[in-house]
Every structure is written in C-alpha cells, then in structure tokens.
Steps between C-alpha positions, in 0.01 A plus 500: 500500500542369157825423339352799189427735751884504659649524144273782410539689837884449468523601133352813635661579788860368321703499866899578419756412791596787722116634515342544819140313501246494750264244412130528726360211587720218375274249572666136497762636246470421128563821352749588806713212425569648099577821652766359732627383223558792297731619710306819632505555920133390630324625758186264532202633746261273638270506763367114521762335721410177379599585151798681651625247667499297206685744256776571771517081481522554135731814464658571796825370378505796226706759568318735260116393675385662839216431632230762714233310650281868521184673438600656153265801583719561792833450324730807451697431206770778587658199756613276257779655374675887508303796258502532226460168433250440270251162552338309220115402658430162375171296632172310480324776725237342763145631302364648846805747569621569123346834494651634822847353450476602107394870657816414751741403232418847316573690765821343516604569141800683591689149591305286238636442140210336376220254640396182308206368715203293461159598592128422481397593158287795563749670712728515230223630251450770715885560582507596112173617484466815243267833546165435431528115574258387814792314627682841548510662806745518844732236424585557115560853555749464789686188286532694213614834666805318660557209269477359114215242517517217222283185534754195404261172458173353657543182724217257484344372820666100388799622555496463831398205743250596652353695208391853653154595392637818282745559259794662581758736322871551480627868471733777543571815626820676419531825732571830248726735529384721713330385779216750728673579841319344782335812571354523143410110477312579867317794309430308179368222731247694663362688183466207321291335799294817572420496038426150545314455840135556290649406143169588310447851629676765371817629607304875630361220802877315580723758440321842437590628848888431405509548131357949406394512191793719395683176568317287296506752233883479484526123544242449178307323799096594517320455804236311314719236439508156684825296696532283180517791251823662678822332359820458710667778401214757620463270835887623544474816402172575711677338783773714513323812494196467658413551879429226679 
C-alpha cells in the first residue's frame, strides 16, 4: 500500500478523536497506525492470525486499538460497544466477499454512520450504477435504497505490492435518513432478485405473478419493462405493496 494511497484514503475518511472505527481487514497496519493516531477508538478485524499476531505486536500497547482476530462475515457489530452507538466502517474489503459483507454492512445501517471502503473496481461501478446502465441491477438498488453512494478515487493496481490484476476503487456510503425496517429491506431484497433473476425479459415473466397491472398502473411501472428500466424508488415502492 502506497504512501498516496493512505493520504488519499485518510483525507477521505478524516478520523477525529472520540469516533468509534472498525477498520476490516487491517492487514499489516499502515493505514491502522494513522488512525490510532487520530485519536478515534479502533476496533481492527482480522481473520489471518499471522497478520494478527503481528498488529497486536505492533498495537497492543494502545489503549484506543483492540484487536478481533474473526471472520468479519460472522462479526456482530452490536458487541463492541452499548446502542446507539454509531460505527464508522473503514477497510480494504477482501475482493471475493465484498459483495456479501457490502450487502451485510447495509443491512446494518441502523448502527453505521458512514462506510469508506475499498473495492474491486467494478463492484463499485455497479454499487452506483444508474437505471438503464448494464451494470445496474441487485446490488445498486439495495445500496442506494439504504445509503448515499459516492465513488471517492480509483486506486491503481502499483499501488500495492503485489499489484492485483484489477483496479480497485475507494468509496462511500452514508446511510439516509430513513432507513427500510428489516422487514421492508427483506421485501425489497427479494423483489429486486425475482426483477433481476432473467434481467433481459420483461418484468410480466419475473414479477407479473406479484406485480397486477392495476399496480403497475399506479407505480408508472409497465409490465413491458425490463429489471434495468425500474429506478430505486419504484423497486421500494413495489416492494412495499406488492405480494410476495
């Protein structure tokens, strides 16, 4: 991890003492050891006890560092300290689990104040991903219906030693306001994956036996339309009052 890459990631994630930070997969430390320093309390997870054992070497000394040597797609992060506190998600995400622990994160929006991650490049495409693009589809809508999605800067494979074989992309997700109820982000989650399970057929094949035409009428939805047509908005609003 290049010295560029820490200043950018830390200009955008701007740590002030007296936040709470989990950072995911800390790795052997470089950007952990400028967060430390802030002043904010960190809560590093990492699974490779190798690399754990040599940040708890490192940092264990800190009083404002701990340490979970855990799967971070097992990790509850409602044990770290009493609700409502409210985490700041801070990471270089493993590429082959950064859609289900992105999907994870989301769901736990209520205790989140913003994420600041970085990801394989076309993941994050397709976490912003607008109607009608072909990189829309399950992911971007259930981002977007929980959380602001804003693409910060593109890290170049040199950065790193090894070099992956992709580029990569630092962004964030800020939860809104008003967050869907578990129920309703269950609902939303299974509309969206019934629209998008055949993405090129219309939506009278995924969801006609959910979605009546009077419905669709009232939603400004047609049946004739595709998964990638439907914008976030109508994904909620079908969700919450269709059957399913």
């Amino acid at each position: 991890m290049d010295l560029q890459f820490q200043a950018d990631m830390l200009n955008v994630v701007a740590p002030l003492a007296g936040e709470r930070i989990v950072e995911i997969g800390p790795g052997t430390g470089a950007l952990t050891q400028h967060l430390i320093a802030s002043g904010a309390t960190i809560d590093a997870i990492e699974i490779d006890r190798d690399l754990a054992a040599k940040l708890n070497d490192r940092f264990g000394h800190c009083a404002n560092f701990r340490l979970h040597t855990f799967d971070v797609l097992r990790f509850d992060l409602t044990t770290l300290a009493p609700l409502p506190t409210q985490f700041r998600i801070i990471g270089n995400l493993p590429y082959n689990i950064s859609t289900p622990l992105l999907l994870q994160l989301i769901a736990d929006a209520a205790h989140i104040s913003d994420i600041c991650v970085m990801v394989q490049k076309e993941v994050a495409l397709r976490l912003a991903a607008a109607p009608g693009s072909r990189l829309y589809g399950r992911l971007s809508v259930i981002a977007q219906a929980q959380c602001k999605v804003a693409l910060a800067f593109d890290v170049p494979p040199k950065a790193f030693a090894p070099p992956p074989r992709v580029d990569s992309t630092v962004l964030t997700l800020r939860p809104r306001s008003a967050l869907l109820t578990p129920t309703a982000l269950t609902k939303l989650q299974q509309v969206v994956a019934l629209a998008f399970s055949q993405r090129r057929k219309m939506l009278r094949h995924t969801l006609g036996r959910v979605m009546p035409i009077s419905l669709t009428n009232s939603l400004g939805i047609s049946l004739t339309q595709r998964a990638e047509e439907i914008s976030v908005t109508q994904y909620m609003d079908l969700a919450e009052r269709c059957e399913i």
